[in-house]
PAZAPA-4460 file (N, C-alpha, C; in steps of 0.05 Angstrom, whole numbers, plus 32768, in hexadecimal, padded with zeros to 4 digits):
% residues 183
    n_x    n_y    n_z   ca_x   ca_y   ca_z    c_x    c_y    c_z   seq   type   mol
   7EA9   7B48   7E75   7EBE   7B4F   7E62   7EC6   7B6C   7E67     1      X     A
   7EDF   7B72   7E65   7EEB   7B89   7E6A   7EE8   7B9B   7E5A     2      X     A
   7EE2   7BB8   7E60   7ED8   7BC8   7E4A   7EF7   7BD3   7E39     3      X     A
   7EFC   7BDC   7E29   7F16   7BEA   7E21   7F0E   7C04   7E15     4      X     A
   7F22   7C1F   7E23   7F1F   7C2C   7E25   7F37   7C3A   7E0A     5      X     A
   7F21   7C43   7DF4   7F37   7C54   7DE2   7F3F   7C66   7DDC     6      X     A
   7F4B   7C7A   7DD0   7F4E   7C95   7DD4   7F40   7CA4   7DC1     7      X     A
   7F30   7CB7   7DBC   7F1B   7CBE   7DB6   7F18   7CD8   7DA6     8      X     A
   7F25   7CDE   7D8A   7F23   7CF0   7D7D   7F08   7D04   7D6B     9      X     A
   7F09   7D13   7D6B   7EF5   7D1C   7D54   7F07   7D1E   7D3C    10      X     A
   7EF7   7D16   7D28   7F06   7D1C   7D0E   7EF9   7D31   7CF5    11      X     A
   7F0A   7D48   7CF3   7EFD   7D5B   7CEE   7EEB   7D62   7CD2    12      X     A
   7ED5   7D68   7CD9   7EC8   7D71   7CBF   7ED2   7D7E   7CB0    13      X     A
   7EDF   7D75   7C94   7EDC   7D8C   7C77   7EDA   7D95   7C66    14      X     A
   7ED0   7DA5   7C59   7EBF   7DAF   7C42   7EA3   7DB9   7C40    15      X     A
   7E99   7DBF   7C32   7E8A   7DD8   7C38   7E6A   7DC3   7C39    16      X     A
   7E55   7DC0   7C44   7E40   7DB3   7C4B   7E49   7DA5   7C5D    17      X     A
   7E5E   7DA0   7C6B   7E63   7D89   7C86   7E5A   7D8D   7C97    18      X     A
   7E57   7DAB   7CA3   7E54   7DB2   7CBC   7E38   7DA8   7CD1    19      X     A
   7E37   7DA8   7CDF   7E1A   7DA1   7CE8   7E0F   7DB9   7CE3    20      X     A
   7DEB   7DB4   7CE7   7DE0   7DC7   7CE6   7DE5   7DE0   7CFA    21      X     A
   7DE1   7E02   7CFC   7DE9   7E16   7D0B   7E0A   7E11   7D18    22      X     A
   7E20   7E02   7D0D   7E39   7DFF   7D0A   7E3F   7DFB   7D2A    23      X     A
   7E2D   7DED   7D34   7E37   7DE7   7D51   7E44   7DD7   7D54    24      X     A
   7E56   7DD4   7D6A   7E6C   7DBC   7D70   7E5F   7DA9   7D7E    25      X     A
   7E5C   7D8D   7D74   7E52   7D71   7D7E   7E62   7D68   7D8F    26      X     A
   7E5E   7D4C   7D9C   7E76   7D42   7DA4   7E7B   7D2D   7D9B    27      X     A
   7E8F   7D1A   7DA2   7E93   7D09   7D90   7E84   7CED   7D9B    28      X     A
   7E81   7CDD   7D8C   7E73   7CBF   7D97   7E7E   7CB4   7DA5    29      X     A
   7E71   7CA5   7DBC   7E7F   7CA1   7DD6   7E7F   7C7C   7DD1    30      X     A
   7E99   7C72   7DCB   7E9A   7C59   7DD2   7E88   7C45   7DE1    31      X     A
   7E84   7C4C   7DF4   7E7B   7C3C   7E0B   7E63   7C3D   7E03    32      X     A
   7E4D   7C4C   7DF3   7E37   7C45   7DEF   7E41   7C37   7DD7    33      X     A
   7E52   7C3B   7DCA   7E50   7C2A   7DA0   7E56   7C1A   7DAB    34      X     A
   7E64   7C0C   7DC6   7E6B   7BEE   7DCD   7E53   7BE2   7DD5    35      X     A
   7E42   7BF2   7DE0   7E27   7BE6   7DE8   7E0F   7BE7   7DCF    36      X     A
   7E18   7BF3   7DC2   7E03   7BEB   7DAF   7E10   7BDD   7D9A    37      X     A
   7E28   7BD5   7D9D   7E38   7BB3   7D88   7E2E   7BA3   7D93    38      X     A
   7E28   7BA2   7DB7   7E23   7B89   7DC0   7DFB   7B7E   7DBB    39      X     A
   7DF1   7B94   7DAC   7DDA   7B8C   7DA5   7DDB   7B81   7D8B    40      X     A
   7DF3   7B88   7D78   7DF4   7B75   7D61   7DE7   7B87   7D58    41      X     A
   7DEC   7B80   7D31   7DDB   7B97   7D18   7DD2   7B71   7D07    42      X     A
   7DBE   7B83   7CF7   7DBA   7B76   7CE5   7DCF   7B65   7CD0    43      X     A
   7DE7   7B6F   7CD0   7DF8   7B71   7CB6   7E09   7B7E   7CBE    44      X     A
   7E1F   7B72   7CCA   7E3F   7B78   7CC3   7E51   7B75   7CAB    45      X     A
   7E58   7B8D   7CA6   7E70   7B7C   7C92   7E91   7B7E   7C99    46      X     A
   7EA0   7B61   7C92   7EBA   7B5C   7C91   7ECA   7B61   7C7C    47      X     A
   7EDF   7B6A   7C7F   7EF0   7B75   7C61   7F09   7B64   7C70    48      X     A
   7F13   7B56   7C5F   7F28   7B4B   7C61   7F44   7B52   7C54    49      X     A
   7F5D   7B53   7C4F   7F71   7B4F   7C3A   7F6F   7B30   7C30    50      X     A
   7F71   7B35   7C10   7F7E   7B15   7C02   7F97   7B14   7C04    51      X     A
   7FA4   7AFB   7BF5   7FB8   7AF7   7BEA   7FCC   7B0F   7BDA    52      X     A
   7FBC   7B17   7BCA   7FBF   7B2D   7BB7   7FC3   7B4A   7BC0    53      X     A
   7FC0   7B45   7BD6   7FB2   7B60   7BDE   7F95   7B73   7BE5    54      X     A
   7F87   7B60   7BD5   7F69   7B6E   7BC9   7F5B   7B68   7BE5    55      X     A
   7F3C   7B7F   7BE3   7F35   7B7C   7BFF   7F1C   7B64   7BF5    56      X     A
   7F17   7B5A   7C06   7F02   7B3A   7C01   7EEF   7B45   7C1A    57      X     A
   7ECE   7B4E   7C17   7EBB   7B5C   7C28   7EA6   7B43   7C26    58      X     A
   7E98   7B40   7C3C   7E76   7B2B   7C3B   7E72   7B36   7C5D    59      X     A
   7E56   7B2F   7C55   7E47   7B30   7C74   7E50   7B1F   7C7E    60      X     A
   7E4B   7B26   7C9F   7E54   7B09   7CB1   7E3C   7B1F   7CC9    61      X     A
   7E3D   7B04   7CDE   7E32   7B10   7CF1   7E4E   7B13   7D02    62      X     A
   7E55   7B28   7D11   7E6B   7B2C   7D1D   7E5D   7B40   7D39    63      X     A
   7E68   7B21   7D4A   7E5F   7B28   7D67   7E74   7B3E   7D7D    64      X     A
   7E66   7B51   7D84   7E79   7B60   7D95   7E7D   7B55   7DB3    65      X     A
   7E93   7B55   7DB9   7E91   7B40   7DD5   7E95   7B56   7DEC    66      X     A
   7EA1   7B71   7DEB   7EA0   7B84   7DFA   7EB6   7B94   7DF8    67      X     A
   7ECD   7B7F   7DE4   7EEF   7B8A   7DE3   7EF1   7B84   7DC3    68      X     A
   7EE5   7B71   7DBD   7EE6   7B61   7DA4   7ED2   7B59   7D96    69      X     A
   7ED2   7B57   7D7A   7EC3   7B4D   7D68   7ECA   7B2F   7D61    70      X     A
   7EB6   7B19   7D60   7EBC   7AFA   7D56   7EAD   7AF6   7D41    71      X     A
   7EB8   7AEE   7D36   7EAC   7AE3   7D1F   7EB3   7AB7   7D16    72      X     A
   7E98   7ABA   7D0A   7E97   7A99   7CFD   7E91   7AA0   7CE7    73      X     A
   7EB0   7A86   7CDA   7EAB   7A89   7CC1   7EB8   7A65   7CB2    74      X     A
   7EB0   7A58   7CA9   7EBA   7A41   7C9E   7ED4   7A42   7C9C    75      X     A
   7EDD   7A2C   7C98   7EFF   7A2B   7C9A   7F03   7A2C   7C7A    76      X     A
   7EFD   7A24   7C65   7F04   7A33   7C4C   7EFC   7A42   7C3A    77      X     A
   7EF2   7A51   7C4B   7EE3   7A6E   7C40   7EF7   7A81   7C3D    78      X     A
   7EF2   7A93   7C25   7F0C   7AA3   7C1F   7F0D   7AB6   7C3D    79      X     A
   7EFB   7ABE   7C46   7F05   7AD4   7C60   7F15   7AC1   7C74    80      X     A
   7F0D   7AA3   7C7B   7F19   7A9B   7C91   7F3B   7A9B   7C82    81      X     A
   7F40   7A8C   7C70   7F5D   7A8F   7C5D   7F64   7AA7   7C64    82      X     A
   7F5A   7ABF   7C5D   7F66   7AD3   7C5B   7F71   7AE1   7C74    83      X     A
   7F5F   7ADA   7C87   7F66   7AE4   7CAA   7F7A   7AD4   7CB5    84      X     A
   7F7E   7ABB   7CA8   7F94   7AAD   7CAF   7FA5   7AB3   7CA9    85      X     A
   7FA9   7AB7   7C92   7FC2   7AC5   7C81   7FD2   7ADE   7C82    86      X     A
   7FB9   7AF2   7C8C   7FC5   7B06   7C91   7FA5   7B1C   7CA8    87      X     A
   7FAF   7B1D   7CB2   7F93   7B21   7CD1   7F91   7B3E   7CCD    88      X     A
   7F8F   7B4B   7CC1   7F85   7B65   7CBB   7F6B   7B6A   7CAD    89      X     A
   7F56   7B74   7CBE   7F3A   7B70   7CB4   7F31   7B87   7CBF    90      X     A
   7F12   7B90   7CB1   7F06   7BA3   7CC2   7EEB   7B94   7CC0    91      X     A
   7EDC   7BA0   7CD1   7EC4   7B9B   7CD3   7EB3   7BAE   7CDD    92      X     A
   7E9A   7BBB   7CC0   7E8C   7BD4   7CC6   7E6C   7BC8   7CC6    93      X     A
   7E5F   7BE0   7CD5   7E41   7BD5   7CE4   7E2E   7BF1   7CDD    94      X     A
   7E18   7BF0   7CE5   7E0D   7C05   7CE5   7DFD   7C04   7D04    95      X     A
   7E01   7C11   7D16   7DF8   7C0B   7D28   7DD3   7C27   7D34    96      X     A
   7DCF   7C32   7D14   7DB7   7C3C   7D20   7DB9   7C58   7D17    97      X     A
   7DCF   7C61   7D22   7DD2   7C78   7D2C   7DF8   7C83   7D22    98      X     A
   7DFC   7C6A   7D1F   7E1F   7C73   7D1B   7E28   7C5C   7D08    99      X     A
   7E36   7C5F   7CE9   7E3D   7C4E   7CDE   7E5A   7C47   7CF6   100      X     A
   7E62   7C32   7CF4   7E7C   7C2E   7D04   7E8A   7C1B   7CF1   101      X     A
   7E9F   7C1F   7CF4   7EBB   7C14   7CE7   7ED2   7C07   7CFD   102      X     A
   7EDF   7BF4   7CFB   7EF4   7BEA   7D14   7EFC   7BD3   7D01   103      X     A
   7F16   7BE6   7CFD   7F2F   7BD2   7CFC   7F41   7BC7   7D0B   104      X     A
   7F43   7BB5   7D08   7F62   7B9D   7D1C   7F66   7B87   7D09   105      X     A
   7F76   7B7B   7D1F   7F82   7B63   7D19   7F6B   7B4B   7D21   106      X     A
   7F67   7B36   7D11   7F58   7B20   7D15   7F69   7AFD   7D17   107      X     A
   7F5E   7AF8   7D2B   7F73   7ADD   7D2E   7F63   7AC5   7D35   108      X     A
   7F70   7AAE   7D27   7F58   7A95   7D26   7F54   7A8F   7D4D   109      X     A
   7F3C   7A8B   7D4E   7F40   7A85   7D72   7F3C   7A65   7D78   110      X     A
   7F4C   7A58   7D80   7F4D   7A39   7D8A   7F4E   7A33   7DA6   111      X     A
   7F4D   7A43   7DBB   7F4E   7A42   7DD4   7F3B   7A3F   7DE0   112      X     A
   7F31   7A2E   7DF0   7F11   7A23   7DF2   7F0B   7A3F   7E06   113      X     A
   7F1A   7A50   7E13   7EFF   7A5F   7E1D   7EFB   7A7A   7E16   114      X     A
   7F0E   7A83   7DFC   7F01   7A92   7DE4   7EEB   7A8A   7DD4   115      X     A
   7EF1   7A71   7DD1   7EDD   7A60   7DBC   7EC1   7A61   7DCC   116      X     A
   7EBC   7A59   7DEC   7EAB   7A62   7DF7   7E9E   7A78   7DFF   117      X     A
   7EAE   7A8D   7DFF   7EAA   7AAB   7DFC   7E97   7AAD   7DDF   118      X     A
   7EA9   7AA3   7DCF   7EA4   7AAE   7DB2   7E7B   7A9C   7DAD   119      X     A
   7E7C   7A88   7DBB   7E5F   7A7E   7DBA   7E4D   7A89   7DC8   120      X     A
   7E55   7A92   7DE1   7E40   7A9B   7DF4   7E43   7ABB   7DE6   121      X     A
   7E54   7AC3   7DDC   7E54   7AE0   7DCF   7E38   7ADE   7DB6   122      X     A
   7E3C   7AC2   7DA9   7E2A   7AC9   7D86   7E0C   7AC6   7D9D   123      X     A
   7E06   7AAE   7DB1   7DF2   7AB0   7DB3   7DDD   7AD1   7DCA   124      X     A
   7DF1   7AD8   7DD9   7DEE   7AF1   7DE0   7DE4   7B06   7DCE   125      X     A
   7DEF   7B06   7DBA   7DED   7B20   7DA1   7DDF   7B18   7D8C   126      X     A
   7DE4   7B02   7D87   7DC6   7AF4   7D6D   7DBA   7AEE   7D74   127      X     A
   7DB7   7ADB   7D8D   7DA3   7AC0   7D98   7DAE   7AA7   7D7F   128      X     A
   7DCA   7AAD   7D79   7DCB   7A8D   7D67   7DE5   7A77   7D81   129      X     A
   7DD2   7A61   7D83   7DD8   7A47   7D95   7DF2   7A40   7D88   130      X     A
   7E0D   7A3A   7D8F   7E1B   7A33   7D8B   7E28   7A28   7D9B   131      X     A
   7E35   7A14   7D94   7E47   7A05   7DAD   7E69   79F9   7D9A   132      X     A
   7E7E   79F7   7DBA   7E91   79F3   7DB1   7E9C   79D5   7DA7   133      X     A
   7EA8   79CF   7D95   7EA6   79B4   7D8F   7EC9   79B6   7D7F   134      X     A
   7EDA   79B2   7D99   7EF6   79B1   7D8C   7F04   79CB   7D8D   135      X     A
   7F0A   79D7   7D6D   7F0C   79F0   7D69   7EFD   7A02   7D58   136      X     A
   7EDC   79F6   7D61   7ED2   7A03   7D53   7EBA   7A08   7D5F   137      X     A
   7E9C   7A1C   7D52   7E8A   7A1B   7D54   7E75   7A08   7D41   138      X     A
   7E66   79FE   7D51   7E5A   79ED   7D3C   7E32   79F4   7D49   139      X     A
   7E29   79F5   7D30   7E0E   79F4   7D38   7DF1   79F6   7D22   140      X     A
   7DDA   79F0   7D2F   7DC4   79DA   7D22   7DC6   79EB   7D08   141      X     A
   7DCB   7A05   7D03   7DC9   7A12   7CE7   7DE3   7A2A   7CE9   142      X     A
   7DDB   7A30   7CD1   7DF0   7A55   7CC7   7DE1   7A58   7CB1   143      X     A
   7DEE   7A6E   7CAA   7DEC   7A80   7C96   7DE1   7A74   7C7C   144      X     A
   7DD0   7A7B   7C69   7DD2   7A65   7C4D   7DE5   7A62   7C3A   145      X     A
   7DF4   7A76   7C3C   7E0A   7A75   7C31   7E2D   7A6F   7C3C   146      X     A
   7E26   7A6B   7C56   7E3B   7A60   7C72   7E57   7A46   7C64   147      X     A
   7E3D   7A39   7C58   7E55   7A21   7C55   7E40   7A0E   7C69   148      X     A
   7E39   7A1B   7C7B   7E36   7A0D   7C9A   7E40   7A04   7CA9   149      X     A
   7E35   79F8   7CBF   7E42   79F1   7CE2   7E5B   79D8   7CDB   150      X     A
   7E6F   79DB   7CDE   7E81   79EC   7CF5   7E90   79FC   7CE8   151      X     A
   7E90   7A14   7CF9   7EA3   7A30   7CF2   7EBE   7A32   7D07   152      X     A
   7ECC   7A3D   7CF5   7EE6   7A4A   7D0A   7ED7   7A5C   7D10   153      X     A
   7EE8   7A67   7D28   7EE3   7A89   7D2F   7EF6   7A9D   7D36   154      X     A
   7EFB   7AAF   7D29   7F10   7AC6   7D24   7F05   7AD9   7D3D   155      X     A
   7F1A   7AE3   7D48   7F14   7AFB   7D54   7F24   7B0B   7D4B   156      X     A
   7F18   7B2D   7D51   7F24   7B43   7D49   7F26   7B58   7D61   157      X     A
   7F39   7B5A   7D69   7F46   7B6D   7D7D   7F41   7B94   7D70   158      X     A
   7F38   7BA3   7D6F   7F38   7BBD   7D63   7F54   7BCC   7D69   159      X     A
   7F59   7BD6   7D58   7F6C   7BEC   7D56   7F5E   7C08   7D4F   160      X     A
   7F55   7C10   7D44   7F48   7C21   7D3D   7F28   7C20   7D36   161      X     A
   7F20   7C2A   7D39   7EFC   7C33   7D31   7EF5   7C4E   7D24   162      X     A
   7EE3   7C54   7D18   7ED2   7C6C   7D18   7EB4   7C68   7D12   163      X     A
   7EAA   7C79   7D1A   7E92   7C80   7D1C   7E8D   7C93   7D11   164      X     A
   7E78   7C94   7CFE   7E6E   7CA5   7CEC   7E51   7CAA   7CEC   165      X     A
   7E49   7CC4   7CF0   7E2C   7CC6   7D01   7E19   7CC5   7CEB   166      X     A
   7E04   7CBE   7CE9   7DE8   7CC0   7CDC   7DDF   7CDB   7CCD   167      X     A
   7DDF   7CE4   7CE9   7DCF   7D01   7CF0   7DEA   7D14   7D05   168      X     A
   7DE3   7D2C   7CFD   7DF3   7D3B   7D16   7DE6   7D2F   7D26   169      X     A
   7DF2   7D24   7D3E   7DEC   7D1E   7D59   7E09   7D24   7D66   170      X     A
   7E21   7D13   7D5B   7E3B   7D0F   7D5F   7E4F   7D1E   7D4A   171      X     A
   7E67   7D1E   7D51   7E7D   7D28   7D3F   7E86   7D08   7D2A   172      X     A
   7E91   7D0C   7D15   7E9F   7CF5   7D0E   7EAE   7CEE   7D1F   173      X     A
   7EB9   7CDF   7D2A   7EC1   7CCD   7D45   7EDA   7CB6   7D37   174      X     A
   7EF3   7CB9   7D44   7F0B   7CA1   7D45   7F11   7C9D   7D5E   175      X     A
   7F16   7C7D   7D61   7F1D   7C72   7D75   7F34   7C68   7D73   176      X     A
   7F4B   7C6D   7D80   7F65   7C5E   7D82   7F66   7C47   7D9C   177      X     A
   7F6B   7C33   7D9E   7F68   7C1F   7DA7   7F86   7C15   7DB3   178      X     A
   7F8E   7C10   7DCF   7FA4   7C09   7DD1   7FAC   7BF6   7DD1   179      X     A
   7FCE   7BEE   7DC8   7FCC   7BD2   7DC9   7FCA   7BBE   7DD7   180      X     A
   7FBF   7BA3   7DC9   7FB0   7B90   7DE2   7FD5   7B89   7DEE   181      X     A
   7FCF   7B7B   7E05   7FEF   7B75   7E13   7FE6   7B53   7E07   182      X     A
   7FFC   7B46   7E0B   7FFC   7B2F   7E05   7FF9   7B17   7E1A   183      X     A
***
């Protein structure tokens, strides 16, 4: 999978306790490792969706990083799958250890069998959860307890933007601008 390369801001500290300790200049968090440590997967992602209304609609999901993209499974009438249908503007934030991260895009239902296969060999890569393709969907021996259960659509999310927000001084607060995917 192709890596994508974003443009890479610091975003500046302000107000008075922000500074790192002895007010030295950090640098900012380097993509290419927060992509490598999405592809180890967190405990607990969360999805924020738009409703109908407008309002934001948030739950855990496991949301697999594929190297460009985030996939997610989610039942076909679950308010997030509705909502990504309806209008594909989502984020999805992680804690990856060391750096809370944030990445917003666009999310779009995937029906193309070799996304759909991406998107399986992606969950079991990053969870170890077995899934297989069956149509336009994933289907498999379990999910979540609260899932609905097997079979899920699967949304993918292309990033437009990210940030990274450090733990500890290690890094600067960190934005990623993301270019657009070509079609």
């Amino acid at each position: 999978m192709a890596q994508i390369e974003p443009i890479t801001e610091v975003i500046p500290r302000r107000g008075r306790g922000t500074q790192p300790e002895g007010h030295v200049q950090l640098p900012p968090a380097d993509w290419e490792m927060v992509s490598g440590e999405l592809r180890k997967g967190s405990a607990t992602s969360w999805l924020a969706t738009v409703g109908r209304d407008g309002s934001p609609h948030v739950r855990p999901v496991f949301a697999a990083w594929t190297g460009s993209s985030f996939v997610v499974a989610s039942k076909h009438d679950a308010v997030k799958s509705r909502n990504m249908r309806a209008d594909g503007r989502a984020t999805i934030t992680t804690d990856i250890g060391f750096l809370h991260v944030v990445v917003e895009g666009m999310a779009q239902r995937v029906t193309d069998g070799e996304r759909l296969q991406l998107a399986s060999r992606t969950m079991r890569e990053v969870f170890a959860w077995p899934t297989e393709v069956v149509g336009e969907e994933l289907d498999a021996e379990y999910g979540a307890p609260t899932s609905g259960g097997p079979p899920y659509e699967v949304y993918e999310m292309h990033p437009r933007k990210a940030f990274g927000f450090p733990m500890q001084d290690t890094f600067e607060p960190t934005r990623w601008s993301f270019p657009p995917r070509r079609a």
